[in-house]
C-alpha positions in Angstrom: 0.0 0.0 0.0 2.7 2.6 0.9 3.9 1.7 -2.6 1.2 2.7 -4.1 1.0 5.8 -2.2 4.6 6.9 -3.3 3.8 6.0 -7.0 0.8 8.0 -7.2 2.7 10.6 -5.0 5.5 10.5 -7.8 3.5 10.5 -10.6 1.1 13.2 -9.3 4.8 15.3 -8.7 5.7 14.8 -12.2 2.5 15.7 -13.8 2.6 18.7 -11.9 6.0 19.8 -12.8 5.3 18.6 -16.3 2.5 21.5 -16.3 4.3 24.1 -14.9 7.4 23.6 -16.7 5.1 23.0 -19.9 3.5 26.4 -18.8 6.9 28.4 -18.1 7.4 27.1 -22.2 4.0 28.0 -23.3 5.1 31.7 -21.8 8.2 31.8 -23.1 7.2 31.1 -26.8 4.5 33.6 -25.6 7.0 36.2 -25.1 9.3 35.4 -28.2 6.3 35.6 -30.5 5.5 38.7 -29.2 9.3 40.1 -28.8 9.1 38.7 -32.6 6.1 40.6 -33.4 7.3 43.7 -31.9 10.4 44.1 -33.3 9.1 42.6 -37.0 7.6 46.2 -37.9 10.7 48.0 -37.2 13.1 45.1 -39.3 10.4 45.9 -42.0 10.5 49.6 -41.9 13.9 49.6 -42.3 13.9 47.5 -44.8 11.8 49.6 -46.6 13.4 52.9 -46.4 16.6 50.8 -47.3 15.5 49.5 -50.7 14.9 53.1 -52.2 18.7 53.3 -51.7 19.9 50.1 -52.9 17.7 50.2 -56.0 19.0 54.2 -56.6 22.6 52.8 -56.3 23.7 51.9 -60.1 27.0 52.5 -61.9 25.4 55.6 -62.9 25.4 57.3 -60.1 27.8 55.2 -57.6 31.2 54.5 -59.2 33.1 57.3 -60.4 33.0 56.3 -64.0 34.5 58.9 -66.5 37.6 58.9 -67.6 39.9 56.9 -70.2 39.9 52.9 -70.3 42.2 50.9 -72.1 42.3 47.5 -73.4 43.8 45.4 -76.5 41.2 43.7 -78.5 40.6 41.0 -80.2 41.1 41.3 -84.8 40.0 38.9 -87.2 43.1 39.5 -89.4 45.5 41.0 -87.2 47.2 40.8 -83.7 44.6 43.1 -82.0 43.2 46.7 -81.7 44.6 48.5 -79.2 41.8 50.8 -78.2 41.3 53.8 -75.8 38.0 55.3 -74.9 37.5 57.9 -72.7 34.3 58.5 -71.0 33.2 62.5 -70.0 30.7 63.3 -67.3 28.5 65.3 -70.0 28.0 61.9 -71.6 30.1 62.2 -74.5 32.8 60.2 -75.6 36.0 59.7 -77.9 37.6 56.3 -78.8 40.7 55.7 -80.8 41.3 52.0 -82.0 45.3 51.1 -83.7 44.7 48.0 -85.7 48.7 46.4 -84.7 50.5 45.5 -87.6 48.4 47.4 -90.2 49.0 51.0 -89.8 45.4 51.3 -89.5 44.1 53.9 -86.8 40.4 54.4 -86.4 38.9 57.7 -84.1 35.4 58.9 -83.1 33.7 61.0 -80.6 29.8 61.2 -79.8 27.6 60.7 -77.0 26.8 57.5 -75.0 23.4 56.3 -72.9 22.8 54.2 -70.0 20.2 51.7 -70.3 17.3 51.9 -68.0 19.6 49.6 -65.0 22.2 52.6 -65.3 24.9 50.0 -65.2 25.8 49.5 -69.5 26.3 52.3 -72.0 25.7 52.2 -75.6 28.5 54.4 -77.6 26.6 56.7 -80.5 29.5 57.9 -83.1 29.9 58.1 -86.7 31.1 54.6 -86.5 31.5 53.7 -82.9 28.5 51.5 -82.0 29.7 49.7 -78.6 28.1 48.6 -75.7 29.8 48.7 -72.5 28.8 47.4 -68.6 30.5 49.6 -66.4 32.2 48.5 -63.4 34.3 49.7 -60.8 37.7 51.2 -63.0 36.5 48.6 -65.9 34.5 48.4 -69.0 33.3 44.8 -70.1 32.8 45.5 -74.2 29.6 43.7 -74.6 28.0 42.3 -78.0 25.2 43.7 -79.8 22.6 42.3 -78.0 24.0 43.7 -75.0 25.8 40.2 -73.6 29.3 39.4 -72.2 31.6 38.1 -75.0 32.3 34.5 -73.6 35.0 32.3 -74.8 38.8 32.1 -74.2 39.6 35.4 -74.9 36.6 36.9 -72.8 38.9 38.8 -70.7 40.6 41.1 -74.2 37.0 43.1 -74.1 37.9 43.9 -70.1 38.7 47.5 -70.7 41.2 49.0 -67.6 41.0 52.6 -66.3 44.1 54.4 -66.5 
């Protein structure tokens, strides 16, 4: 009989500290929700008034991009075209291109654009028709369709600021 009395005593014990510790977690996940709820509409402010930034930050308006870039070409029928191209901040530009072992020297000025990411220009001259992605103190010459040039010599269109 005293068994009994000592294993209902037991289990009675352990059911009751089985509730209350069951009850101490039931208020704990009570608070975190609610410490979670409470700080979730600040973390979602601020991640709104940060997004108007990071989408306003392009290579238009972040890197300091004028100035001249130079880089060596890939040519059909010769060694490669050494070109230089120098970018203003009015949005003009001139380009000079030496064809190596031809005595061949092309040169053009215009104007350029940004496309609507601001981060790759498209070159307007009399013959000059390039498209550029604008990096930090690089150009990446781009193909018509406005693509990185892959292949083995992908890194010849990687233009370097001087």
């Amino acid at each position: 009989m005293m068994k009994s009395k000592m294993l209902v005593l037991g289990m009675g014990a352990a059911l009751f500290l089985a509730s209350c510790s069951k009850k101490e977690t039931t208020e704990t996940t009570a608070t975190i929700t609610d410490s979670a709820t409470a700080v979730q509409p600040a973390a979602t402010d601020s991640i709104t008034k940060a997004t108007p930034t990071a989408a306003g930050d392009t290579s238009e308006n972040a890197l300091d991009w004028a100035g001249t870039y130079e880089a060596t070409v890939p040519c059909a029928d010769c060694p490669g075209i050494k070109t230089s191209l120098t970018l203003n901040n009015d949005k003009t530009f001139s380009i000079s291109e030496e064809y190596l072992d031809r005595n061949s020297k092309n040169q053009d000025k215009g104007s350029f654009a940004w496309d609507a990411t601001g981060s790759m220009i498209t070159l307007k001259g009399k013959t000059a028709n390039y498209k550029y992605k604008v990096g930090e103190n690089m150009l990446i010459q781009l193909d018509m369709e406005g693509k990185e040039i892959d292949g083995p010599n992908k890194d010849l269109y990687v233009f370097k600021k001087k």
